[in-house]
Structures are given as structure tokens and as C-alpha cells.
CHARMM-style PDB file with segment names, atoms N, HN, CA, C and O in Angstrom:
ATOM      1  N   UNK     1      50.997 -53.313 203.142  1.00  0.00      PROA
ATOM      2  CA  UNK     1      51.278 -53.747 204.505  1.00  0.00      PROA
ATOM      3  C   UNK     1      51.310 -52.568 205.480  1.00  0.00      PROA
ATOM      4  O   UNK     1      50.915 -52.747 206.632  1.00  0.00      PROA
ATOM      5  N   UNK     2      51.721 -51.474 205.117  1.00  0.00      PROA
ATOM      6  HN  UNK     2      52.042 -51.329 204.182  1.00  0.00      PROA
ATOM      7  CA  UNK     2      52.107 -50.083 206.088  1.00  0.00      PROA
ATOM      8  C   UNK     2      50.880 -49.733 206.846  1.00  0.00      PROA
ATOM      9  O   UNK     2      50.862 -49.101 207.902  1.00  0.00      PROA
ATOM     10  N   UNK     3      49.092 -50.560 205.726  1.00  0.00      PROA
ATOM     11  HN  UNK     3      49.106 -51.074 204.868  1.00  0.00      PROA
ATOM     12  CA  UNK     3      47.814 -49.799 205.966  1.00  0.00      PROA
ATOM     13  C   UNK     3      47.867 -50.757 207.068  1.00  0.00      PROA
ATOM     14  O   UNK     3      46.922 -50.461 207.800  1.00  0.00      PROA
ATOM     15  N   UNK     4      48.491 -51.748 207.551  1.00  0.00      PROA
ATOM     16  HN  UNK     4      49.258 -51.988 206.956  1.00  0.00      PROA
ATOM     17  CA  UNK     4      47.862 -52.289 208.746  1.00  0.00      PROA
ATOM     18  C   UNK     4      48.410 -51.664 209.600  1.00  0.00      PROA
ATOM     19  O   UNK     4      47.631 -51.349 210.499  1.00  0.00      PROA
ATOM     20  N   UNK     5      49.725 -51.228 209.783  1.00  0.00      PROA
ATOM     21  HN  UNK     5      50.358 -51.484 209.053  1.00  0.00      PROA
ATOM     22  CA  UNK     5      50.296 -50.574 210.786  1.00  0.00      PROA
ATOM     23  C   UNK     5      49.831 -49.286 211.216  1.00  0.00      PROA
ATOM     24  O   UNK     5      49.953 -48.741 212.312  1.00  0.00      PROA
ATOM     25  N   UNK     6      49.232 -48.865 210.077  1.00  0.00      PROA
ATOM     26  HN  UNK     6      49.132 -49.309 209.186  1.00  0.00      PROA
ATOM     27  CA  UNK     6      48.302 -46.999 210.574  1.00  0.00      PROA
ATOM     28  C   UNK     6      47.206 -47.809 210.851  1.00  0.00      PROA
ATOM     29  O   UNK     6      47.510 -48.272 211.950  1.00  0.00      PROA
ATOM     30  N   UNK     7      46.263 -48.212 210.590  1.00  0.00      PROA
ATOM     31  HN  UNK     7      46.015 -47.836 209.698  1.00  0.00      PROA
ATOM     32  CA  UNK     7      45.037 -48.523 211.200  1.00  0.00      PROA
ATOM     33  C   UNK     7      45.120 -49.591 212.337  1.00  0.00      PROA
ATOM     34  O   UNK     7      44.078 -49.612 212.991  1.00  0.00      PROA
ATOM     35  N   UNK     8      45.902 -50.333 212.685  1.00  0.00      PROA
ATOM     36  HN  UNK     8      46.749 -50.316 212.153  1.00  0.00      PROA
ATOM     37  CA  UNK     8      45.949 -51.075 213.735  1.00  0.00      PROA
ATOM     38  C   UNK     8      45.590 -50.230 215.166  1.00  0.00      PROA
ATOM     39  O   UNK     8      44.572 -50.158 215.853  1.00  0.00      PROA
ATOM     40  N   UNK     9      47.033 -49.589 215.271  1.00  0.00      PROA
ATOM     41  HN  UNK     9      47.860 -49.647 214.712  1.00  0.00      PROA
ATOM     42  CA  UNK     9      46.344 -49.009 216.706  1.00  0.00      PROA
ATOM     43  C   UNK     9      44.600 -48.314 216.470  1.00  0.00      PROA
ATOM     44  O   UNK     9      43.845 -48.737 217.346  1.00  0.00      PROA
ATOM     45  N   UNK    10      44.125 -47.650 215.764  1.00  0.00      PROA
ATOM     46  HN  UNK    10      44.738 -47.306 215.052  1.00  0.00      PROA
ATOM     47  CA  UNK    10      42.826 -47.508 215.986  1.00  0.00      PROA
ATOM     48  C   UNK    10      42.363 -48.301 216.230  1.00  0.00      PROA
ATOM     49  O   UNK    10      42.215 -48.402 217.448  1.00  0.00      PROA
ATOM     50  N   UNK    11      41.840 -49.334 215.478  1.00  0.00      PROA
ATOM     51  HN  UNK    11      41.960 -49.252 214.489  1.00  0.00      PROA
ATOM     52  CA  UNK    11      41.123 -50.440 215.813  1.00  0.00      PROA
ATOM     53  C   UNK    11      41.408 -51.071 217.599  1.00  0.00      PROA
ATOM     54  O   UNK    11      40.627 -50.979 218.546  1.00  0.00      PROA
ATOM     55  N   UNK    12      42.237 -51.444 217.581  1.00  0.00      PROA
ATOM     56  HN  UNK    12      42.871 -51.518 216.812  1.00  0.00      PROA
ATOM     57  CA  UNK    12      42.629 -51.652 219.050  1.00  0.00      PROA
ATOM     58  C   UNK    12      42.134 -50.847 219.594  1.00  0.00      PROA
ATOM     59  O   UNK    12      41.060 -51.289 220.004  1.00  0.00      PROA
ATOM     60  N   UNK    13      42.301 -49.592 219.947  1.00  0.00      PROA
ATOM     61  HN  UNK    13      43.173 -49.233 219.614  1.00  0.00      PROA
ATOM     62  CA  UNK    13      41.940 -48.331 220.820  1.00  0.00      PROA
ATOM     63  C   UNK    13      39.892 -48.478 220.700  1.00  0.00      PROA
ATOM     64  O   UNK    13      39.082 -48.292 221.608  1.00  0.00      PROA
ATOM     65  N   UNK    14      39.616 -48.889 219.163  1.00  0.00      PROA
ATOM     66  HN  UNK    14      40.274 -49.040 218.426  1.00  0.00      PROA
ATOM     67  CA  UNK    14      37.911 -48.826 219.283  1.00  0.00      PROA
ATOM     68  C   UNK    14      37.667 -50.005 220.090  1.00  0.00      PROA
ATOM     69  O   UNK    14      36.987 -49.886 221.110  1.00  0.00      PROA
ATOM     70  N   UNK    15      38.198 -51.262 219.714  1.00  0.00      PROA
ATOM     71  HN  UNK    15      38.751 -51.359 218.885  1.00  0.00      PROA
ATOM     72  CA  UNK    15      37.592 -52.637 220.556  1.00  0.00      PROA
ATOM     73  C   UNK    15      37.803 -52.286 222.019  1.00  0.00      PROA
ATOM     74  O   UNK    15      36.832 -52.504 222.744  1.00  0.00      PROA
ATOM     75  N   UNK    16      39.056 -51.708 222.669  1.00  0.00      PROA
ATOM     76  HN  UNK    16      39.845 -51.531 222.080  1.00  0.00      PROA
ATOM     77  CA  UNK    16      38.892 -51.607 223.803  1.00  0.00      PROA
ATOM     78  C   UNK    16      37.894 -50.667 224.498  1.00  0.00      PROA
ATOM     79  O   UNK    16      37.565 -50.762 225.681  1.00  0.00      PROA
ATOM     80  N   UNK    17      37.451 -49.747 223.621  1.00  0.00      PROA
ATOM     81  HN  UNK    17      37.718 -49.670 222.660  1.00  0.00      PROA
ATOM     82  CA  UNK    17      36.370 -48.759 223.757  1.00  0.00      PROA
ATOM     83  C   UNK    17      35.318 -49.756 223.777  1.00  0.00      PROA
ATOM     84  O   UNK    17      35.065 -50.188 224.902  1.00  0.00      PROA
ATOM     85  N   UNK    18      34.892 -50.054 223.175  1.00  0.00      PROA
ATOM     86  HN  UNK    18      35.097 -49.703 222.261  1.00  0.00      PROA
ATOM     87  CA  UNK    18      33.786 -51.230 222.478  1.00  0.00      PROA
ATOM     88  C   UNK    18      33.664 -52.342 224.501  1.00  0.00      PROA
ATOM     89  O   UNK    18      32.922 -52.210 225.475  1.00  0.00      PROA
ATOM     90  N   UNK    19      34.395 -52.932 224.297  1.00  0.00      PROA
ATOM     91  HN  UNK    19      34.998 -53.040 223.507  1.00  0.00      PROA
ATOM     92  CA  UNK    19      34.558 -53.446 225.492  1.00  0.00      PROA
ATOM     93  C   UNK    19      34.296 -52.706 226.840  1.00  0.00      PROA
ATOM     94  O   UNK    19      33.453 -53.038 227.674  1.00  0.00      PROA
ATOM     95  N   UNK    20      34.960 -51.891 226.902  1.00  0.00      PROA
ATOM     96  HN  UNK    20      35.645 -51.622 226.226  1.00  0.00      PROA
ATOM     97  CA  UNK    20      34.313 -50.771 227.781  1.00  0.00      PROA
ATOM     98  C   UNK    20      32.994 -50.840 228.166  1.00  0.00      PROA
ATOM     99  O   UNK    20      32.360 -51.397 229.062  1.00  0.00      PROA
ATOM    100  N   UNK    21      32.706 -49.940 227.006  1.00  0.00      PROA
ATOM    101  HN  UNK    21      33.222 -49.487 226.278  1.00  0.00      PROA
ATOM    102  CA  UNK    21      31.467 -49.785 227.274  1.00  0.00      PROA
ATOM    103  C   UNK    21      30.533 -50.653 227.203  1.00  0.00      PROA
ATOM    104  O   UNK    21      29.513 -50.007 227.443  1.00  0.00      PROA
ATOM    105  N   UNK    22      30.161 -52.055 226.963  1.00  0.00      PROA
ATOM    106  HN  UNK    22      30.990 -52.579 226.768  1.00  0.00      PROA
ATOM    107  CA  UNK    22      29.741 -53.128 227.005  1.00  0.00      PROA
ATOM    108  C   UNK    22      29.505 -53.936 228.358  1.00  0.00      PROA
ATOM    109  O   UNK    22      28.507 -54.540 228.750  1.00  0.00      PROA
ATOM    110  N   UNK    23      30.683 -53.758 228.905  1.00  0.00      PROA
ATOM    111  HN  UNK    23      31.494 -53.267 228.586  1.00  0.00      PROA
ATOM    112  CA  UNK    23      30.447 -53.867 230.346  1.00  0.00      PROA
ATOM    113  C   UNK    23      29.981 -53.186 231.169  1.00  0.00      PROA
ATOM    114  O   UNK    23      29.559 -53.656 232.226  1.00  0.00      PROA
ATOM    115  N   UNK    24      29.947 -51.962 230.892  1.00  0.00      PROA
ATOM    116  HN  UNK    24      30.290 -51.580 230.034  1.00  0.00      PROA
ATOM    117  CA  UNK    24      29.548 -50.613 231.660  1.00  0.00      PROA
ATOM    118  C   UNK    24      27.963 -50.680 231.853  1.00  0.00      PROA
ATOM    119  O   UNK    24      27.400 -50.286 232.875  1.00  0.00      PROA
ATOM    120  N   UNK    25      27.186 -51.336 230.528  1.00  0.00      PROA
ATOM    121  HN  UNK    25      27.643 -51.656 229.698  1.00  0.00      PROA
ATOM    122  CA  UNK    25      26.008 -51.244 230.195  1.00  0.00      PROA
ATOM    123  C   UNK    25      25.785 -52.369 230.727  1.00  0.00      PROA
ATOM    124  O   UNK    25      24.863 -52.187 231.522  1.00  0.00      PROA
ATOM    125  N   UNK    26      26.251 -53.932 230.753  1.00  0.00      PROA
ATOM    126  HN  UNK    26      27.000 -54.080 230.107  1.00  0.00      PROA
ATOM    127  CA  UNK    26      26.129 -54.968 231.178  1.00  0.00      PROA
ATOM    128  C   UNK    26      25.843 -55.019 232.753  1.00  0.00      PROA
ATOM    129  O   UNK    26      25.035 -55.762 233.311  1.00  0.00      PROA
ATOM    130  N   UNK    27      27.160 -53.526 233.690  1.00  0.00      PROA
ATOM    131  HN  UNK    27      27.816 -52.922 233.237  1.00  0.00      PROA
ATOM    132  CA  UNK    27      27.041 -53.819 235.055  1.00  0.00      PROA
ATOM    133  C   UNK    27      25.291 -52.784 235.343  1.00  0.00      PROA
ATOM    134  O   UNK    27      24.582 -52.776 236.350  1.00  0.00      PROA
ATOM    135  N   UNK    28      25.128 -52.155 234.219  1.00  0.00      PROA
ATOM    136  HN  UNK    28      25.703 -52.162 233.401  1.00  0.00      PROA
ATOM    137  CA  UNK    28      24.068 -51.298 234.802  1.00  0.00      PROA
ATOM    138  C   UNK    28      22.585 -52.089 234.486  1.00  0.00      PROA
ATOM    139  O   UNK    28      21.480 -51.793 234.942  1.00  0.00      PROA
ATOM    140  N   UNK    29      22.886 -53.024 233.693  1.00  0.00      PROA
ATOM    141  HN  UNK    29      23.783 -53.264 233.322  1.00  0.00      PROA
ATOM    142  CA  UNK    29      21.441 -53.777 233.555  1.00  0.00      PROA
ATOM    143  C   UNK    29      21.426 -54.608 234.449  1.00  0.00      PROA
ATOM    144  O   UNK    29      20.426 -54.633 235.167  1.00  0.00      PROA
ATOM    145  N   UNK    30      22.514 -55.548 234.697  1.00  0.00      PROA
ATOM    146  HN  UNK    30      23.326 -55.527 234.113  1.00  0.00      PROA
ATOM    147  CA  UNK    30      22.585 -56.425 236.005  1.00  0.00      PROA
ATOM    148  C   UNK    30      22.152 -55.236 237.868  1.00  0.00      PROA
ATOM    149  O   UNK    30      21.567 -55.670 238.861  1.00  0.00      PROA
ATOM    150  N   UNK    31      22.646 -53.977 237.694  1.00  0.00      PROA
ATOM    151  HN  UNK    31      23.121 -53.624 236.888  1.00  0.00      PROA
ATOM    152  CA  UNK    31      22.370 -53.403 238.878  1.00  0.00      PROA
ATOM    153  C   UNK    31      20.984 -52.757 238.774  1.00  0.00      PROA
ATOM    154  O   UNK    31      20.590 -52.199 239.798  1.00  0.00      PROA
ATOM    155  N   UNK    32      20.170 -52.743 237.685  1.00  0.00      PROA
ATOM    156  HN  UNK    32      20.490 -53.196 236.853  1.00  0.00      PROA
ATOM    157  CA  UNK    32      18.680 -52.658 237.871  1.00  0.00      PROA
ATOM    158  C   UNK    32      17.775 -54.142 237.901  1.00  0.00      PROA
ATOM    159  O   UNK    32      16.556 -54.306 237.953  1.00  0.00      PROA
ATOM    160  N   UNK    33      18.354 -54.656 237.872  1.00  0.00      PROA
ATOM    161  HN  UNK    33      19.345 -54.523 237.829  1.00  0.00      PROA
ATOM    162  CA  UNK    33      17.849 -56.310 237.964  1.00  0.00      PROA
ATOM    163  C   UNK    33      17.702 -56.838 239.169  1.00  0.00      PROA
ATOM    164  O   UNK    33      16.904 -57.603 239.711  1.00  0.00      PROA
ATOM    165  N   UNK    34      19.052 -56.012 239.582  1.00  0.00      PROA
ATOM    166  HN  UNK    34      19.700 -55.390 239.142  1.00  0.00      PROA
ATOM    167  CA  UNK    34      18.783 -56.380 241.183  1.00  0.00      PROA
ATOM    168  C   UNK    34      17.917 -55.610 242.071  1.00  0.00      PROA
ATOM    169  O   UNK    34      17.274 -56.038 243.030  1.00  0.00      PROA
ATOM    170  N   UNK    35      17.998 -54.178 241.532  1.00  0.00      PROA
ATOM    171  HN  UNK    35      18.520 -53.830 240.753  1.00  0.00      PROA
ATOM    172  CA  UNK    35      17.219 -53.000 242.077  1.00  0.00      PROA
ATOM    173  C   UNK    35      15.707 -53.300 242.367  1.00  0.00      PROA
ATOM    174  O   UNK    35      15.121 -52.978 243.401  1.00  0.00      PROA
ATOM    175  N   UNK    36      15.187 -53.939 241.342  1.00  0.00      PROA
ATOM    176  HN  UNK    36      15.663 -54.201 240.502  1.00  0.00      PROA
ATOM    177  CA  UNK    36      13.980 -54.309 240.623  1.00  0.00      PROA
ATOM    178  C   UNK    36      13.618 -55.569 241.660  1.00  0.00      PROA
ATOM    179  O   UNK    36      12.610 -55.671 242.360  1.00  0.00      PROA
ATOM    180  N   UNK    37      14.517 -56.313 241.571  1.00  0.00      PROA
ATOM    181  HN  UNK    37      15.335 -56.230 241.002  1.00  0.00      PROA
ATOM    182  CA  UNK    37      14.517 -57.822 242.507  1.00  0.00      PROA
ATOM    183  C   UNK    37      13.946 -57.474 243.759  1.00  0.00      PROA
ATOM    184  O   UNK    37      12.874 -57.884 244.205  1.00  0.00      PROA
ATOM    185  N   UNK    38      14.972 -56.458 244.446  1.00  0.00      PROA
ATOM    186  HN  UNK    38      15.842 -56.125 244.084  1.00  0.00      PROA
ATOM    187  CA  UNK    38      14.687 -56.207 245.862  1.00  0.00      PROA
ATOM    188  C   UNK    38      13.415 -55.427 246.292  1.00  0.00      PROA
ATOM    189  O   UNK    38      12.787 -55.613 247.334  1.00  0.00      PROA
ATOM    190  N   UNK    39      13.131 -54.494 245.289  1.00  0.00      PROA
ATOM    191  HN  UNK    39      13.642 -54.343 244.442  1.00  0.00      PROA
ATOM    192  CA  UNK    39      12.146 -53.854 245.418  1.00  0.00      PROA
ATOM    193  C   UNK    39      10.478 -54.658 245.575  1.00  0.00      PROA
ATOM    194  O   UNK    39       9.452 -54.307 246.158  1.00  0.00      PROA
ATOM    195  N   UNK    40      10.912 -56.138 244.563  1.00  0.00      PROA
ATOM    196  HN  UNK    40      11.745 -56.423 244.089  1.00  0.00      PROA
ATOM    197  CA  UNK    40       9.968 -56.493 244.617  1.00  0.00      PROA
ATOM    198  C   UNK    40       9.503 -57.731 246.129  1.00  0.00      PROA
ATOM    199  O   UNK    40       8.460 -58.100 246.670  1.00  0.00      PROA
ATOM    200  N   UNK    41      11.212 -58.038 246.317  1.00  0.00      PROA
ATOM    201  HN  UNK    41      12.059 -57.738 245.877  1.00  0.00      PROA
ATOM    202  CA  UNK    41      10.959 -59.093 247.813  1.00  0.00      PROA
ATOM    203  C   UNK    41      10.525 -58.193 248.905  1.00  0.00      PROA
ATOM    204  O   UNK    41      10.295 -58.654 250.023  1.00  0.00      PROA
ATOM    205  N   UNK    42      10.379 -56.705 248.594  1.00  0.00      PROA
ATOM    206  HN  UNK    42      10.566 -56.330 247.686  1.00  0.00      PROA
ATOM    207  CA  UNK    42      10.287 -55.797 249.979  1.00  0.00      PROA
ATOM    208  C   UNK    42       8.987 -55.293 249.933  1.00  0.00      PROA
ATOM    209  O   UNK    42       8.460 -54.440 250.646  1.00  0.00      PROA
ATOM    210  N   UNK    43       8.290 -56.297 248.474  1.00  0.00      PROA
ATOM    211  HN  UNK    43       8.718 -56.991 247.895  1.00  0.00      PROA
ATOM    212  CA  UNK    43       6.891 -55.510 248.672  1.00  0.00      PROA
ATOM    213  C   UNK    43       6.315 -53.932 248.037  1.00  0.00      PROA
ATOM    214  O   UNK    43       5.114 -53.665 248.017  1.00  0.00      PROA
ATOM    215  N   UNK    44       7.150 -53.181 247.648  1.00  0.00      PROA
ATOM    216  HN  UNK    44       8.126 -53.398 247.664  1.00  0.00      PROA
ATOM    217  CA  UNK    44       6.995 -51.928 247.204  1.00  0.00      PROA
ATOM    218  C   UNK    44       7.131 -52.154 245.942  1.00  0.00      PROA
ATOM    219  O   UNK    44       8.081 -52.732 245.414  1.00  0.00      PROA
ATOM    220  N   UNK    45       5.882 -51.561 245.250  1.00  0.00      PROA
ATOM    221  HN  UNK    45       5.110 -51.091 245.679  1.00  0.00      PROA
ATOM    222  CA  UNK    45       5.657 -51.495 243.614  1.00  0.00      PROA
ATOM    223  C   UNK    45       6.561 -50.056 243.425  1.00  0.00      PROA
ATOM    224  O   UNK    45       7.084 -49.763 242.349  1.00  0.00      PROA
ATOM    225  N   UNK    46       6.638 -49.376 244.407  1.00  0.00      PROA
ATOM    226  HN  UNK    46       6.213 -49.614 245.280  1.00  0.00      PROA
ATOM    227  CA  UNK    46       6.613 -47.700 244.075  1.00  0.00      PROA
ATOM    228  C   UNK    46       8.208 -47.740 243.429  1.00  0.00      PROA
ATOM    229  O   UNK    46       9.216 -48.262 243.905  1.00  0.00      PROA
ATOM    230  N   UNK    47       7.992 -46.851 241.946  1.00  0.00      PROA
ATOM    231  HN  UNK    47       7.173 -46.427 241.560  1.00  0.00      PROA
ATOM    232  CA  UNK    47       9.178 -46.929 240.975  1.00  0.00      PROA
ATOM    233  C   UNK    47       9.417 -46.058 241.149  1.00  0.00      PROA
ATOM    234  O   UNK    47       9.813 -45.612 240.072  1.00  0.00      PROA
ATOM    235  N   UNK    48       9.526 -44.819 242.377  1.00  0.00      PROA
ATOM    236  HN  UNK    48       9.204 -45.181 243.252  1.00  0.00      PROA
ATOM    237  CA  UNK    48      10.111 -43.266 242.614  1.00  0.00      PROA
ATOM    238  C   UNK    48      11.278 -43.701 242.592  1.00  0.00      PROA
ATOM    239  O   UNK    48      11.883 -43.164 241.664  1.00  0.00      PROA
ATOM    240  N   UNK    49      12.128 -44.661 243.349  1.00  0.00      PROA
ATOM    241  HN  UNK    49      11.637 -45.097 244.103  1.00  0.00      PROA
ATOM    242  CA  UNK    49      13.179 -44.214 243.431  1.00  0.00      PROA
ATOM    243  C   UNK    49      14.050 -44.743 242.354  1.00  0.00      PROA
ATOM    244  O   UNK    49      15.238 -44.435 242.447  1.00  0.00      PROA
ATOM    245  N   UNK    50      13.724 -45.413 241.441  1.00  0.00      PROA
ATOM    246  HN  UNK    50      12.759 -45.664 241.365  1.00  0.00      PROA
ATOM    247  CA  UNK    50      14.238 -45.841 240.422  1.00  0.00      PROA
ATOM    248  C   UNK    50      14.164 -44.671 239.181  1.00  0.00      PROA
ATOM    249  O   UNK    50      15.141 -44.347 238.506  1.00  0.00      PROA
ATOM    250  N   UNK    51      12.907 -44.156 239.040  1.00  0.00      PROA
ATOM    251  HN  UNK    51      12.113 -44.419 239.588  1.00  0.00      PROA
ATOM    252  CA  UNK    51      12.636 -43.166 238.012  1.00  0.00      PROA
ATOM    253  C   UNK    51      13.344 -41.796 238.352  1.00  0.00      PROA
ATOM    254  O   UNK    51      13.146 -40.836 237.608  1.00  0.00      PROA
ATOM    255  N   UNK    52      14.046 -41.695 239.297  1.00  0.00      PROA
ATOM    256  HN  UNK    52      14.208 -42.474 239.902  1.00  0.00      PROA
ATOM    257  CA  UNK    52      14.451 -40.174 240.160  1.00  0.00      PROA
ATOM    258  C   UNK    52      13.685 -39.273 240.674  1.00  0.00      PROA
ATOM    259  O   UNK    52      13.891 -38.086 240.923  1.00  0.00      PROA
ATOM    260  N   UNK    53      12.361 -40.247 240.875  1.00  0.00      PROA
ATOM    261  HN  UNK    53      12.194 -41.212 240.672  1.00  0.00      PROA
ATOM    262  CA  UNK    53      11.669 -39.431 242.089  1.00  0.00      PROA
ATOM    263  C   UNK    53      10.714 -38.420 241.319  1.00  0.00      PROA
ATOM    264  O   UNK    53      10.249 -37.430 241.883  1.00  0.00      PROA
ATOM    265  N   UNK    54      10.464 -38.725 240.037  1.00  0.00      PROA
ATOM    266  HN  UNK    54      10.842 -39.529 239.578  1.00  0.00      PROA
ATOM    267  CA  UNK    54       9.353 -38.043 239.521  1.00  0.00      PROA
ATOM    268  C   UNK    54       7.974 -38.461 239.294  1.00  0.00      PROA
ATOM    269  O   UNK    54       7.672 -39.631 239.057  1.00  0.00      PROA
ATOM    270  N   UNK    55       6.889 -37.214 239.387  1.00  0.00      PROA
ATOM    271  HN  UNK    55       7.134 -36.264 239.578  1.00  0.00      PROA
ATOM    272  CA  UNK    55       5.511 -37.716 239.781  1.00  0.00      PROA
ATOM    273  C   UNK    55       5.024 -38.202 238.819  1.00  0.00      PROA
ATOM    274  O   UNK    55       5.375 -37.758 237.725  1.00  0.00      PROA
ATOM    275  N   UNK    56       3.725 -39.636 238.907  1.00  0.00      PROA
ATOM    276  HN  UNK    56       3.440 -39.997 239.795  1.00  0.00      PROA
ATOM    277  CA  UNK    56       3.572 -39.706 238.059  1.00  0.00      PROA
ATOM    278  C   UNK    56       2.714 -39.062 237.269  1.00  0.00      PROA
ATOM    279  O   UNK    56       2.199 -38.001 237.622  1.00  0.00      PROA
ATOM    280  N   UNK    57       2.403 -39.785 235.811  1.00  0.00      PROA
ATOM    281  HN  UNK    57       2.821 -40.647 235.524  1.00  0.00      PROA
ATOM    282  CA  UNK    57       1.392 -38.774 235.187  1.00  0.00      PROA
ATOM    283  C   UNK    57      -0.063 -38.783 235.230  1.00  0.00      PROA
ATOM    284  O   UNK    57      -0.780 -39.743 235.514  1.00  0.00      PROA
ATOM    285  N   UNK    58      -0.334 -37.869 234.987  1.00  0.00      PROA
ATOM    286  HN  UNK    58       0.249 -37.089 234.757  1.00  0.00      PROA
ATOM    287  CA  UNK    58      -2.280 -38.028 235.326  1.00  0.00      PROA
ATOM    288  C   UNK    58      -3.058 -38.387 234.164  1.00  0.00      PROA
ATOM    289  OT1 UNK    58      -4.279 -38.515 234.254  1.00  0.00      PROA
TER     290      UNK     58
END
């Protein structure tokens, strides 16, 4: 019984990690979705400012 009490808080501490970062990745795919969206109602194919503005390749 004691092994649940030492490993408990880890576990807790990883899921909330876990969670974290899940959303983190969730708000950044939803904020290129939109990026992507607008770019495309405004008419501009050009992916500079999404890629950070690097040229493309030849």
C-alpha cells in the first residue's frame, strides 16, 4: 500500500503535465487553422509569414 503513496504524487504531477501540454498543442493547431483560414479568405497563398519569413527553395 505505501507504493501508492510514493508514486501517487508523480503520477498526478505527469497527468497534469500531460494535460498541459495537450492543450498547449491543441491551442496551437486550432491558431494555425485559423491562420491558414484567413490567409486563405484574404486571397494570399504567400506562406512567408507563417514559415518565418524564409525564402523559398529553388
Amino acid at each position: 500500500m505505501e507504493y501508492i503513496a510514493v508514486l501517487a504524487p508523480s503520477v498526478v504531477v505527469g497527468l497534469l503535465f500531460w494535460f498541459a501540454m495537450k492543450s498547449i498543442f491543441n491551442a496551437d493547431k486550432r491558431e494555425r487553422q485559423a491562420e491558414a483560414r484567413a490567409q486563405r479568405e484574404a486571397g494570399t497563398g504567400n506562406s512567408s509569414a507563417s514559415d518565418g519569413g524564409a525564402a523559398p527553395a529553388k
